[in-house]
Backbone as a printed PyTorch tensor [residue, N CA C, xyz], in Angstrom:
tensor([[[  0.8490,  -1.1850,   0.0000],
         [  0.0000,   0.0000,   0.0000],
         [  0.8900,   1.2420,   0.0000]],

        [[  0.4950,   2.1420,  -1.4820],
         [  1.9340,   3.3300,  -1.1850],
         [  0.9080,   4.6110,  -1.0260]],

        [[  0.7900,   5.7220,   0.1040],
         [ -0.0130,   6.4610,  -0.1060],
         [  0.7220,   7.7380,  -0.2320]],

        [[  1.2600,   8.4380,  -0.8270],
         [  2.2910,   9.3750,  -1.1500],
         [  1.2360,  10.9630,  -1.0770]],

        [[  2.0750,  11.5050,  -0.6530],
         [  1.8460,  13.1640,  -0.2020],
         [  1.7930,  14.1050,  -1.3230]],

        [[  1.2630,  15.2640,  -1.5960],
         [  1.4520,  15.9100,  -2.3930],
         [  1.2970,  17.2250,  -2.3550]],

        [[  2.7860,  18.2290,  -1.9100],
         [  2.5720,  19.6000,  -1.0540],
         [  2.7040,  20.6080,  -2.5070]],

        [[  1.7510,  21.5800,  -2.0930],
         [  1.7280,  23.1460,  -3.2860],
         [  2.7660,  23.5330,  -2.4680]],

        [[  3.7970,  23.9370,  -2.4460],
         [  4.6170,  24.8150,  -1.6790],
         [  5.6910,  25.1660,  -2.2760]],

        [[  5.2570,  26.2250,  -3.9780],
         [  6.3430,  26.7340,  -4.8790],
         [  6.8560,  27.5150,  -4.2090]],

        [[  7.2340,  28.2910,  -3.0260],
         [  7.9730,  29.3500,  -2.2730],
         [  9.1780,  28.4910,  -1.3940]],

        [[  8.8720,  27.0750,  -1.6560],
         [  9.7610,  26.3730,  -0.5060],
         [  9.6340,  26.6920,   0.9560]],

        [[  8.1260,  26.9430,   1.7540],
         [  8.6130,  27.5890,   2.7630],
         [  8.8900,  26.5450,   4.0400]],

        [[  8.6830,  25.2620,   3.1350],
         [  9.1930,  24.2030,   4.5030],
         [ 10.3020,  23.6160,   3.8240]],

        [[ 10.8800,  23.5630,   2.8220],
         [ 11.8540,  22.2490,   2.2600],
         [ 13.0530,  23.0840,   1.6900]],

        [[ 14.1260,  22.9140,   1.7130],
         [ 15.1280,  23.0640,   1.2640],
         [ 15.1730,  22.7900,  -0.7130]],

        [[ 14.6020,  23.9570,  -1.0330],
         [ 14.3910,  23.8270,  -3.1840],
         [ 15.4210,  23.0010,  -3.7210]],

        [[ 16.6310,  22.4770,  -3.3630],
         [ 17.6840,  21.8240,  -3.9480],
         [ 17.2950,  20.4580,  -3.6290]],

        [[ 17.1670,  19.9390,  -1.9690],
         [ 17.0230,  18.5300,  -1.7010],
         [ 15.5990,  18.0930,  -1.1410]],

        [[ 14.7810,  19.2100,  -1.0520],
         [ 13.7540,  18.8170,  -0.5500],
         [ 13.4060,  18.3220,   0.5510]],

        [[ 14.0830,  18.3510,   1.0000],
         [ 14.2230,  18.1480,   3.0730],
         [ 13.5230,  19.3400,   4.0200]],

        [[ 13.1250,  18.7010,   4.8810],
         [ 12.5870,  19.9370,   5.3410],
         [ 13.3870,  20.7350,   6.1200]],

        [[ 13.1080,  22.2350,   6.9450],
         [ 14.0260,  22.6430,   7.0660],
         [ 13.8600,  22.6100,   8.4970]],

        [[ 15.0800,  22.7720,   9.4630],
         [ 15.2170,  21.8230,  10.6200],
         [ 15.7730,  22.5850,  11.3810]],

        [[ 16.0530,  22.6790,  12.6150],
         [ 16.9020,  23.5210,  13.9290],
         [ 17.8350,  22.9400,  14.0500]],

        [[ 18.7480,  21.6460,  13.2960],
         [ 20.2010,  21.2640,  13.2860],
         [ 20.2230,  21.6820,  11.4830]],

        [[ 19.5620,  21.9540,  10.9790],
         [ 20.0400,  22.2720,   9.2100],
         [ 20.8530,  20.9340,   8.6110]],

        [[ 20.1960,  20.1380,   9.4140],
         [ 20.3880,  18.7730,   8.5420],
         [ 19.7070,  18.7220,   7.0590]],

        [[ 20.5960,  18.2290,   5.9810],
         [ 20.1310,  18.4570,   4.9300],
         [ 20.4090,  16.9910,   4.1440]],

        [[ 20.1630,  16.0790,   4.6620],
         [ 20.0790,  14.7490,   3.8160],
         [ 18.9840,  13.5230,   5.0670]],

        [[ 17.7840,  13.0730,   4.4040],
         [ 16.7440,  12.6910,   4.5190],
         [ 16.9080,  11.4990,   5.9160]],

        [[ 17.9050,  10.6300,   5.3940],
         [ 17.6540,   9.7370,   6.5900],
         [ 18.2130,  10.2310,   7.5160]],

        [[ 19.6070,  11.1080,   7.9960],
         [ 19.4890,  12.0260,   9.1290],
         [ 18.7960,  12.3110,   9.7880]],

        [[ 17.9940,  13.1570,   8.8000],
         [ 16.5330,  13.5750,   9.5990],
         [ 15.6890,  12.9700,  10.0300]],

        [[ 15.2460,  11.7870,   9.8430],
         [ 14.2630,  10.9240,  10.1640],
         [ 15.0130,  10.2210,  11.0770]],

        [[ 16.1850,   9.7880,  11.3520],
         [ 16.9150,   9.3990,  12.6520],
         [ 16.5670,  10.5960,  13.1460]],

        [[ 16.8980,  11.1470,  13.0140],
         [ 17.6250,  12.8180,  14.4710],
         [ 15.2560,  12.7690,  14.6970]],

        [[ 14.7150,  13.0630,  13.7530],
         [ 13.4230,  13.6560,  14.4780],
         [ 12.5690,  12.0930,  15.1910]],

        [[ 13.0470,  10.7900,  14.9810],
         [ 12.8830,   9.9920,  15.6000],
         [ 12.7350,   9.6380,  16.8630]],

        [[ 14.2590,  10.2700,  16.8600],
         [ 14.8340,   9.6930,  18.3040],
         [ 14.3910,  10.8100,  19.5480]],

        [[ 14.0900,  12.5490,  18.6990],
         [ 13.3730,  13.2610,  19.4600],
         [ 12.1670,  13.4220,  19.9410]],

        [[ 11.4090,  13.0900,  18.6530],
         [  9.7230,  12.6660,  19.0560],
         [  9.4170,  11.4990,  19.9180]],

        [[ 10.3030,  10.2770,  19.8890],
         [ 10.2270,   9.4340,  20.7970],
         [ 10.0160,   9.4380,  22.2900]],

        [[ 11.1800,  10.6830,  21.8920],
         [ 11.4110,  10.8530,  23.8670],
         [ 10.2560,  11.5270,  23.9700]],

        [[  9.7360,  12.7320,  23.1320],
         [  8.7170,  13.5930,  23.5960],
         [  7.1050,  12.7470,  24.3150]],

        [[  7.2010,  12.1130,  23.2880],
         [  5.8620,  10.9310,  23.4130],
         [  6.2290,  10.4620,  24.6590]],

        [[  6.9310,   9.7030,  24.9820],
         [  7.3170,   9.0440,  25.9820],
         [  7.1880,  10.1570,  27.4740]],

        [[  7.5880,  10.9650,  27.3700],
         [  7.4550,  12.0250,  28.4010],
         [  6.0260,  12.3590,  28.6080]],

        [[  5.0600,  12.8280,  27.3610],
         [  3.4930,  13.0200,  27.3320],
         [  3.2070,  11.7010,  27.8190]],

        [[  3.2760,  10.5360,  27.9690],
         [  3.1610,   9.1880,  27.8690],
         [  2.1550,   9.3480,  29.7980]],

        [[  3.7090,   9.9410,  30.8710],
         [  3.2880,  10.0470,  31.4640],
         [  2.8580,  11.1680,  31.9450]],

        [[  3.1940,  12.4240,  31.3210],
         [  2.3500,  13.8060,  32.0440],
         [  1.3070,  14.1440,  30.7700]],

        [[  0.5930,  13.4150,  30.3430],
         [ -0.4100,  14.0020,  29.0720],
         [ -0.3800,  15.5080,  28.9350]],

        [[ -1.1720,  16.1850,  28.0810],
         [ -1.4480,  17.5300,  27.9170],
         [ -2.9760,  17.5790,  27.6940]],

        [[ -3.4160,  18.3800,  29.2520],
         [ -4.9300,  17.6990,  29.2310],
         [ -5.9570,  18.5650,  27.6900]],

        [[ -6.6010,  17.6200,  27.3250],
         [ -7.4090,  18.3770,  25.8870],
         [ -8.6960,  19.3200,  26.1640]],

        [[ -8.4580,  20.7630,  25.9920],
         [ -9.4500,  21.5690,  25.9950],
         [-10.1430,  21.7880,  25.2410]],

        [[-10.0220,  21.5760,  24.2940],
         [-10.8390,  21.9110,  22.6270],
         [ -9.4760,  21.4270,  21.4870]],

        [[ -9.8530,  21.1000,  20.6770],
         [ -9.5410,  20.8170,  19.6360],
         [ -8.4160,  21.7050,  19.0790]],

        [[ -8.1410,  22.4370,  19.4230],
         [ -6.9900,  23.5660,  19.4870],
         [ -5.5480,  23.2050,  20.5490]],

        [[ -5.8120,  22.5250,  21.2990],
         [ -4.6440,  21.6320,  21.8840],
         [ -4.0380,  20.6480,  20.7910]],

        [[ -4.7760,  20.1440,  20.1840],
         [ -3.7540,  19.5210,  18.9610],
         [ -2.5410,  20.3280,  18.7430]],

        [[ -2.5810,  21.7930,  18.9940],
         [ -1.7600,  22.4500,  18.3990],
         [ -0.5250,  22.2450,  19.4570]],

        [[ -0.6820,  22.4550,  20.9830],
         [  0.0660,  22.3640,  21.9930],
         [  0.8000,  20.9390,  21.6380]],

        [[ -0.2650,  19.8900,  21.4180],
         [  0.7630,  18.6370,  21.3760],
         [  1.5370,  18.4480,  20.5280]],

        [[  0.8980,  18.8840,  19.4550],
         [  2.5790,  19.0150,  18.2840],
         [  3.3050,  19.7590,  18.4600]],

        [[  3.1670,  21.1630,  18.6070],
         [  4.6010,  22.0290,  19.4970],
         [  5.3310,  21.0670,  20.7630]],

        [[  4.5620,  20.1220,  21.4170],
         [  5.3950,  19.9230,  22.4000],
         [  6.3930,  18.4810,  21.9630]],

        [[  5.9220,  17.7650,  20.8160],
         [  6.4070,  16.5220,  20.0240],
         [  7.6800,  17.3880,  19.1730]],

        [[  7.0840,  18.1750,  18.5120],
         [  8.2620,  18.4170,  17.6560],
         [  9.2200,  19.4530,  18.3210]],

        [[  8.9260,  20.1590,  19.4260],
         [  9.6560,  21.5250,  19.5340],
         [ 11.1120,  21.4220,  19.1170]],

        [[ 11.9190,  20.2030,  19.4100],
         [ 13.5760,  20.1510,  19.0560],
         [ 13.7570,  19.7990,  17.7330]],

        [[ 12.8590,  19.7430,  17.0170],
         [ 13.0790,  19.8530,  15.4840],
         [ 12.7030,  20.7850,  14.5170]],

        [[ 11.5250,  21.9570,  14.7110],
         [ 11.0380,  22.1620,  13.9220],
         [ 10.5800,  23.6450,  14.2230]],

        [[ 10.8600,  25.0360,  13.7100],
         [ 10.4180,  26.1520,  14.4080],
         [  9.1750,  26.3270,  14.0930]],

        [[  8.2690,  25.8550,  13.3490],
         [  6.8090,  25.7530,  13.0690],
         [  6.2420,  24.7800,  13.7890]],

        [[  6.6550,  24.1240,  14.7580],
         [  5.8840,  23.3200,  15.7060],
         [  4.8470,  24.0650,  16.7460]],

        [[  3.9900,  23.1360,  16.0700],
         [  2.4170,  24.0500,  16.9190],
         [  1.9940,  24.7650,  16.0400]],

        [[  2.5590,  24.7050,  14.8570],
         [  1.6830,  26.4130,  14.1320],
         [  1.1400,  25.7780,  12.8500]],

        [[  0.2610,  26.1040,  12.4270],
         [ -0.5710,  25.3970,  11.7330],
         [  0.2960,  25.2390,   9.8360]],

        [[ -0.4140,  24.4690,   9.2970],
         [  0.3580,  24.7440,   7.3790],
         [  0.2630,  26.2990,   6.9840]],

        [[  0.5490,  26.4510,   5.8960],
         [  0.1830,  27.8050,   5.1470],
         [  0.3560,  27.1030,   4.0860]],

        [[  0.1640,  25.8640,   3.5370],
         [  0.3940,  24.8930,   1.7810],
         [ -0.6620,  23.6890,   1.9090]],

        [[ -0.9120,  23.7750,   0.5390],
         [ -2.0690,  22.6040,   0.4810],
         [ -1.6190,  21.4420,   0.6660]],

        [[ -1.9800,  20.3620,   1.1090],
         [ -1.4280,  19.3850,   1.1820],
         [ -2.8780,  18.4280,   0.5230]],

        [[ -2.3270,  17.2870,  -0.3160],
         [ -3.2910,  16.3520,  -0.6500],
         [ -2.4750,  14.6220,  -0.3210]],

        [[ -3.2100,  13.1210,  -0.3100],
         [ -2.4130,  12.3610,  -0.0320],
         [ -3.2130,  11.0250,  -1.0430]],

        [[ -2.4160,  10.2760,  -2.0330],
         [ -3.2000,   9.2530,  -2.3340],
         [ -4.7880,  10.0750,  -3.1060]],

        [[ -4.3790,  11.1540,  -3.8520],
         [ -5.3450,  11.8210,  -4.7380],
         [ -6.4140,  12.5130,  -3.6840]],

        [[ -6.6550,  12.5040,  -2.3450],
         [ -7.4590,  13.1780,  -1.4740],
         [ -6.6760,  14.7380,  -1.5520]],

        [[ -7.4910,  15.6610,  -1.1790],
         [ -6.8810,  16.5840,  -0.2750],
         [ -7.8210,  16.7950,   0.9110]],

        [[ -6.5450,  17.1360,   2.1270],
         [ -7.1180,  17.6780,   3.3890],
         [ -7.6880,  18.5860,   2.8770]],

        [[ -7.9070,  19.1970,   4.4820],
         [ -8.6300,  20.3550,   4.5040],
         [ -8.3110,  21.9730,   3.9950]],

        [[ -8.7510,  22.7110,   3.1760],
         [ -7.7940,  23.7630,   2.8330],
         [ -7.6650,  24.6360,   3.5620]],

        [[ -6.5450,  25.5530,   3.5490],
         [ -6.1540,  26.4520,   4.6600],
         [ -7.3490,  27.0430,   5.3330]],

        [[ -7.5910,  27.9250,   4.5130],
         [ -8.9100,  28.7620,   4.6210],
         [-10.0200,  28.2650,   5.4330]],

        [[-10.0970,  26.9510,   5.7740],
         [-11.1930,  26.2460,   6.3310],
         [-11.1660,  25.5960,   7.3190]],

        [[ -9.8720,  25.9080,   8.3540],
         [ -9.2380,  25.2150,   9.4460],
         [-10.2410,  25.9150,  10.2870]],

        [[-10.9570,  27.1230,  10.3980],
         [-11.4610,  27.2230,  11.6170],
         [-12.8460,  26.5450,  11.7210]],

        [[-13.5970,  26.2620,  10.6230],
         [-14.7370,  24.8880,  10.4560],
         [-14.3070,  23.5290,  10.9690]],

        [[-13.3240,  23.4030,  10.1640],
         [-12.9630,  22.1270,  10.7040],
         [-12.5340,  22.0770,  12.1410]],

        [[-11.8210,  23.2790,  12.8410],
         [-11.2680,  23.0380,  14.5220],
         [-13.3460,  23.1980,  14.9560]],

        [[-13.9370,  24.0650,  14.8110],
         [-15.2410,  24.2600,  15.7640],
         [-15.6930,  22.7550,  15.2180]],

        [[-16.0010,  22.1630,  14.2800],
         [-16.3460,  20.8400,  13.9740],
         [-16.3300,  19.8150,  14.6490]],

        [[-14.6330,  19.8280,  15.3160],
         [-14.3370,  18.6280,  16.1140],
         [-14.5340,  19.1770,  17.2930]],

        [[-14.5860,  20.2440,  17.5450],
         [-15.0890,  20.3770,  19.1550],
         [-16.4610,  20.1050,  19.3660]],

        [[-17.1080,  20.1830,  18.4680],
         [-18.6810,  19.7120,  18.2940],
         [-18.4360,  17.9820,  18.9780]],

        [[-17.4360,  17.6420,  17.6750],
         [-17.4620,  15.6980,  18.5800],
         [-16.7050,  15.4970,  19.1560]],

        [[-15.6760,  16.3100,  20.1820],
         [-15.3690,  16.2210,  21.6500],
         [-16.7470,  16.6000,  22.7460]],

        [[-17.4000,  17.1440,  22.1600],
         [-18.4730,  17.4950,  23.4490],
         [-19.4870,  16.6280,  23.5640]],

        [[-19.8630,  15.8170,  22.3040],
         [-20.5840,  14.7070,  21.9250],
         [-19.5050,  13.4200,  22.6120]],

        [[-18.8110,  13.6250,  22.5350],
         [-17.8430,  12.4450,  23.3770],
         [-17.8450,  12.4610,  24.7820]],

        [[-17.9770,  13.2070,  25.5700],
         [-17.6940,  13.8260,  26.8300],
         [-19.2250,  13.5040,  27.4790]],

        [[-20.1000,  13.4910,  26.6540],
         [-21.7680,  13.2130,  27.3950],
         [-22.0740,  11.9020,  27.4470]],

        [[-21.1030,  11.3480,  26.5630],
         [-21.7110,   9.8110,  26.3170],
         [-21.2920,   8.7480,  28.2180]],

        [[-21.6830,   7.9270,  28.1970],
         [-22.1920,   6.9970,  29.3610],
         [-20.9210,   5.9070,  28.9350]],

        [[-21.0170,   5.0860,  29.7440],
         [-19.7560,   4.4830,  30.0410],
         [-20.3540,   3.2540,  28.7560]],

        [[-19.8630,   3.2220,  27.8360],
         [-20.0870,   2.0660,  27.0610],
         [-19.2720,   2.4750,  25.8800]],

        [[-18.2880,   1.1880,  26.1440],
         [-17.2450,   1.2290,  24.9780],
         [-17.3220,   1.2760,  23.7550]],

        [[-18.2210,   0.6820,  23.4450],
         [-18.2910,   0.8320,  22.0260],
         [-18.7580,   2.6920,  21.0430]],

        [[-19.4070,   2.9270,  22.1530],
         [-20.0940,   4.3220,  21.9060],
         [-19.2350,   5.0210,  21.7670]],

        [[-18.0460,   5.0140,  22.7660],
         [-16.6530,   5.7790,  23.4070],
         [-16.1910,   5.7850,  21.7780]],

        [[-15.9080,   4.3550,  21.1440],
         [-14.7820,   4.3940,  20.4360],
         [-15.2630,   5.1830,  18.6840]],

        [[-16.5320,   4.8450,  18.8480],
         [-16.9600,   5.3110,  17.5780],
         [-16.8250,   6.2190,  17.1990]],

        [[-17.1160,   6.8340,  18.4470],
         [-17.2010,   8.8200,  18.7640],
         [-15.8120,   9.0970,  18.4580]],

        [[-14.4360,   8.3780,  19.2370],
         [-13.3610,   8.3240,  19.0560],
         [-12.8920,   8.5910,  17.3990]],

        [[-13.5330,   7.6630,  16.8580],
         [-12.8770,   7.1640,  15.3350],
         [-13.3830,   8.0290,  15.0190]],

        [[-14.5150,   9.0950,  15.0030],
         [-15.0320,   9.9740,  13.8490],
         [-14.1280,  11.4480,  14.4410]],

        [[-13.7410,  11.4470,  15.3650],
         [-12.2490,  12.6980,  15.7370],
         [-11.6930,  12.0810,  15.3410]],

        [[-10.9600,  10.8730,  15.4730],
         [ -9.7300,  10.8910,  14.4730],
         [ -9.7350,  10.8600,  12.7380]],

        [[-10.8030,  10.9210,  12.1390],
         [-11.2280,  11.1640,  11.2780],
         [-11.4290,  12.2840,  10.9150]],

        [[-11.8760,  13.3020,  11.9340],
         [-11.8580,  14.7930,  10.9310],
         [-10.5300,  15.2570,  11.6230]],

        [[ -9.5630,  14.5680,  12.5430],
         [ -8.5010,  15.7780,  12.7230],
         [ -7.2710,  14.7060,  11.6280]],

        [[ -7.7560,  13.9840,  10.8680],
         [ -6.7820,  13.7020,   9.7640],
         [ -7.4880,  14.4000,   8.8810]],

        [[ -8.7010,  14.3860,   8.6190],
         [ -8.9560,  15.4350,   7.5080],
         [ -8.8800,  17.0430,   7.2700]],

        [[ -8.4740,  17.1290,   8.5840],
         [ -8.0460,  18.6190,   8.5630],
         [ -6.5370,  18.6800,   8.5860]],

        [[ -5.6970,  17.9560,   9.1580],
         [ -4.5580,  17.6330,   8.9250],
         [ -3.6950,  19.3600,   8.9690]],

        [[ -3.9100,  19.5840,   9.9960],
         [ -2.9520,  21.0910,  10.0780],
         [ -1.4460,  21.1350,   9.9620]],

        [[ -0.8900,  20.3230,  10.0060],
         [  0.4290,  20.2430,   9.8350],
         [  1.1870,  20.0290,   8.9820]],

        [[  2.3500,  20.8740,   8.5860],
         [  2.9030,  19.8220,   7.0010],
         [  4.0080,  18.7740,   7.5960]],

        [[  3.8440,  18.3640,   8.3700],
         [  4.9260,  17.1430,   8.9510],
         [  4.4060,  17.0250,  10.3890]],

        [[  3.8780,  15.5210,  11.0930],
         [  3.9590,  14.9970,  12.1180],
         [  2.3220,  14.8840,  12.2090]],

        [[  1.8040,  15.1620,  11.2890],
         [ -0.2140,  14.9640,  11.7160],
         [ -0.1740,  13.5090,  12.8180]],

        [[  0.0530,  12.4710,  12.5230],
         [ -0.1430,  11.2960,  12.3200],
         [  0.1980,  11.2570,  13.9200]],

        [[  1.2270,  11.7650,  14.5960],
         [  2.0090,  11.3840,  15.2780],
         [  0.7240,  12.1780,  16.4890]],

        [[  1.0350,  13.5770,  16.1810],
         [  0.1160,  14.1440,  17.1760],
         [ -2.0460,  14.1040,  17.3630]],

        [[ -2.0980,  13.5340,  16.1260],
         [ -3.4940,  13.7570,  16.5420],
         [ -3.6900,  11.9220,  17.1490]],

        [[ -2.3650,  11.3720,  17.1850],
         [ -2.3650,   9.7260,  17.6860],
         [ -2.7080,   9.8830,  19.2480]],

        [[ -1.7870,  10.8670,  19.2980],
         [ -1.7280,  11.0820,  20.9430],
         [ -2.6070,  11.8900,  21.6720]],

        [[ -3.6130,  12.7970,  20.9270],
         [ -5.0490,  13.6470,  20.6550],
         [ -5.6380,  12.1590,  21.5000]],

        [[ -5.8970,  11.3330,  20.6510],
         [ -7.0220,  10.6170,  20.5250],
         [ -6.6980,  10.0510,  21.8830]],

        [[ -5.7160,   9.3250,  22.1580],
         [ -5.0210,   8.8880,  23.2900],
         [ -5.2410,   9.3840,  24.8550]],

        [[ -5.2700,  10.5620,  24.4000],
         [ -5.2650,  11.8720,  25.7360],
         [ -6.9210,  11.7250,  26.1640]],

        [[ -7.4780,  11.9460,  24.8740],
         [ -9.0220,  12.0460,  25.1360],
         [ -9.5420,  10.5070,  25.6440]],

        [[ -8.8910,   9.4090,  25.4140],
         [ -9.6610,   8.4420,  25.6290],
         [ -9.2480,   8.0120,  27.0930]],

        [[ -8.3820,   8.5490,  27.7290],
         [ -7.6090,   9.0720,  29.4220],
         [ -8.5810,   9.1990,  30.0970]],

        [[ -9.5290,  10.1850,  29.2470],
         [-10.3110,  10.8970,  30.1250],
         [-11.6320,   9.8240,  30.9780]],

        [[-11.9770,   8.7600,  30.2400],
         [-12.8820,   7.7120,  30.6090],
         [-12.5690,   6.8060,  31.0470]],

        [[-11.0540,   6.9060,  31.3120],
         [-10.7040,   5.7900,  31.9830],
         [-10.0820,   4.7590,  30.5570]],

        [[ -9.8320,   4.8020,  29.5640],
         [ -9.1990,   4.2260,  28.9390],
         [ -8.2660,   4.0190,  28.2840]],

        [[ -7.1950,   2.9820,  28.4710],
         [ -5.5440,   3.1660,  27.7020],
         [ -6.0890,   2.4800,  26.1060]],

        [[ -5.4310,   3.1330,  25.2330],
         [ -5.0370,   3.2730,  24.1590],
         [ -3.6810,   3.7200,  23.7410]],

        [[ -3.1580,   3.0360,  22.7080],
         [ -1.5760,   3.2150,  22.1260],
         [ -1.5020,   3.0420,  20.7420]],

        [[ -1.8360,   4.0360,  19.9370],
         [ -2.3610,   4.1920,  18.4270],
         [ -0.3170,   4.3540,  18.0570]],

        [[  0.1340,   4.7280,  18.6430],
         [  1.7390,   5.2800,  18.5200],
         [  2.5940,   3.6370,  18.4840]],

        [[  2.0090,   2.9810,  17.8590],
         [  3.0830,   1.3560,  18.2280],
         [  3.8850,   1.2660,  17.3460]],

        [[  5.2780,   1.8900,  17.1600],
         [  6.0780,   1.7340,  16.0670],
         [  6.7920,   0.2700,  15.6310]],

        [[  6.2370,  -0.4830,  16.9960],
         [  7.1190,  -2.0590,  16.5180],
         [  6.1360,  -3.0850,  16.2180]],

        [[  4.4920,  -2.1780,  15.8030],
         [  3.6410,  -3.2960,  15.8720],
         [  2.7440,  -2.3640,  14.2730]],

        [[  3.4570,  -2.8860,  13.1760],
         [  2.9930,  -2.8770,  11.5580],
         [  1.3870,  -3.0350,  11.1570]],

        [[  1.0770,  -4.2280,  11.7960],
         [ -0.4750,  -4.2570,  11.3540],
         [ -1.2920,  -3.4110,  11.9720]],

        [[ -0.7810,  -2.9610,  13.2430],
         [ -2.0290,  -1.3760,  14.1440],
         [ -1.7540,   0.1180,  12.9560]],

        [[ -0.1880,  -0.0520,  12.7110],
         [ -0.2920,   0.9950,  11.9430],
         [ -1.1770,   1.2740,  10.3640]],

        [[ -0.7770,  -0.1690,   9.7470],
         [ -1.3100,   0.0060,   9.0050],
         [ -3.1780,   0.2420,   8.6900]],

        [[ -3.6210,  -0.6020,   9.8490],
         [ -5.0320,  -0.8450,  10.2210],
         [ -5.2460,   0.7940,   9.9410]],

        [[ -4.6470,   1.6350,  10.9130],
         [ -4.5920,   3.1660,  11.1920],
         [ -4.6180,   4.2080,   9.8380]],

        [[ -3.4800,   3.7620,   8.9230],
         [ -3.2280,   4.1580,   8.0690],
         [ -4.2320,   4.3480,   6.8990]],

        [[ -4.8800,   3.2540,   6.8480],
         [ -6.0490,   2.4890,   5.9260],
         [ -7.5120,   3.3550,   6.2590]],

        [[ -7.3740,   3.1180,   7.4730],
         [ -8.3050,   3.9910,   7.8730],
         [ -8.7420,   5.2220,   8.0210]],

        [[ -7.6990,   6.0160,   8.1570],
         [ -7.5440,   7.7270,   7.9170],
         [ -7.9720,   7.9030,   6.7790]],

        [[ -6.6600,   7.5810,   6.0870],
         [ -6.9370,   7.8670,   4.3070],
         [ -8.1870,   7.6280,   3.2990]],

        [[ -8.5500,   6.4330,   3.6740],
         [ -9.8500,   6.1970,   3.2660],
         [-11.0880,   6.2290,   4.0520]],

        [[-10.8930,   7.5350,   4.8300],
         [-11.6560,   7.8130,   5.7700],
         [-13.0530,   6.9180,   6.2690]],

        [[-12.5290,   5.3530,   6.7030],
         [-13.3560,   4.4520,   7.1890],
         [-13.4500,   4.6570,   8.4350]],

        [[-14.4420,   4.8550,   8.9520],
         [-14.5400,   4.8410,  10.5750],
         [-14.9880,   3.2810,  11.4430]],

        [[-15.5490,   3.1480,  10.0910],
         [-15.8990,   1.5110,  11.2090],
         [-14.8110,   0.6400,  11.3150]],

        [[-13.4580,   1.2130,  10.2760],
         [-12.0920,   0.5040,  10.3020],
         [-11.4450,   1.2090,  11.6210]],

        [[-11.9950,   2.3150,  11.9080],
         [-11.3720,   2.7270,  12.7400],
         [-11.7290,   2.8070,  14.2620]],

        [[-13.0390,   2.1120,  13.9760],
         [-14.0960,   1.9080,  15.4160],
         [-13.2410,   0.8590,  16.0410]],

        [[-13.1280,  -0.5130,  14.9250],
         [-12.4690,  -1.9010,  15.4200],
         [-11.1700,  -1.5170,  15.7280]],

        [[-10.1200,  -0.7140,  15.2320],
         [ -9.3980,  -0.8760,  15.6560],
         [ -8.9320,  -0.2200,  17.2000]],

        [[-10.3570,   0.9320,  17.2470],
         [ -9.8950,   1.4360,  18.6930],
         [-10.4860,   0.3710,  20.0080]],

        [[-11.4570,  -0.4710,  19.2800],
         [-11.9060,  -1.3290,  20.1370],
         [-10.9560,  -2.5140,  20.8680]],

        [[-10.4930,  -2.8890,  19.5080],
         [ -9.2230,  -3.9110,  19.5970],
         [ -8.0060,  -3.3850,  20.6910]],

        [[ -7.9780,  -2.0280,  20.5600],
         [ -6.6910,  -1.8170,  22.0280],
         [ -6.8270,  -0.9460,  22.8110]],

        [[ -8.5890,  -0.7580,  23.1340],
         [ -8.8130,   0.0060,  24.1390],
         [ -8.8690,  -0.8890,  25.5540]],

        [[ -8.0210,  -0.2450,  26.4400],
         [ -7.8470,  -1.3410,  27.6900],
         [ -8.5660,  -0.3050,  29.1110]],

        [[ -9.2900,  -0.8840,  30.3440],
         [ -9.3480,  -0.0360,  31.2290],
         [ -8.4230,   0.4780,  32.1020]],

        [[ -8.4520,   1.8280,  32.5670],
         [ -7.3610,   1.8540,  33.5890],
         [ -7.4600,   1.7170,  35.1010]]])
């Protein structure tokens, strides 16, 4: 399954116009560098949120958690795109329309927050936020990572562990992957069902 990206961004204002790398707070300028070096930083970051979360106020904390994932890589961490981004012939959401799409999902955080203790209800509600905060997709690097840990944070709140972030476990990602893109929610109901645990 290849689902490849596709950024408008003739000004270069994230990538280096010669190699196409993005541009970085070490000015690393060759690809697998970077994906080591922002690896090994987002790792730790996650791992740190892991145990002090960043509690979710509205749908606008997405923004806090990616500033706080990427901050050692990236001086646009936390701050939303300014370039279209499309993936696998979709496009997200366009610039212009991020503030529909943020009041949108606060609509189904508050619809999440009333619901009664029954898992299945939890997760559905779950899968259709992680569904519009991939379709709004504010970021031009790390969506995936931070609205993982969005969903994660919010599902804290009921008492339930979830770990959408499993880098050594291929079939959750891909399940994940499949599911965003082809914006299936009932792919994405099962899979929050499958590793939602109580705490």
């Amino acid at each position: 399954m290849n689902y490849e990206y596709k950024y408008e961004d003739p000004d270069n204002l994230y990538t280096n116009p010669d190699t196409h790398v993005l541009h970085n707070k070490y000015d690393i300028d060759e690809d697998s560098l970077l994906l080591a070096t922002e690896s090994f930083w987002t790792g730790r970051r996650l791992e740190e949120l892991a145990i002090k979360p960043i509690k979710i106020k509205s749908a606008e904390t997405l923004l806090k958690i990616h500033e706080y994932i990427f901050q050692d890589m990236y001086e646009w961490a936390g701050k939303v795109r300014t370039v279209q981004i499309s993936k696998a012939g979709t496009q997200f959401l366009p610039t212009d329309r991020f503030s529909e799409g943020f009041s949108y999902i606060d609509e189904l955080i508050a619809e999440y927050r009333v619901l009664g203790d029954d898992v299945l209800k939890a997760a559905k509600k779950l899968a259709a936020i992680l569904d519009a905060l991939n379709h709004l997709h504010p970021f031009r690097e790390g969506n995936g990572r931070a609205q993982r840990e969005f969903i994660r944070t919010l599902a804290l709140e009921k008492g339930y562990q979830i770990n959408l972030n499993t880098a050594d476990d291929q079939t959750v990602y891909m399940r994940y992957m499949t599911g965003t893109i082809e914006g299936d929610e009932k792919l994405l109901t099962d899979l929050i069902v499958s590793m939602i645990n109580r705490s």
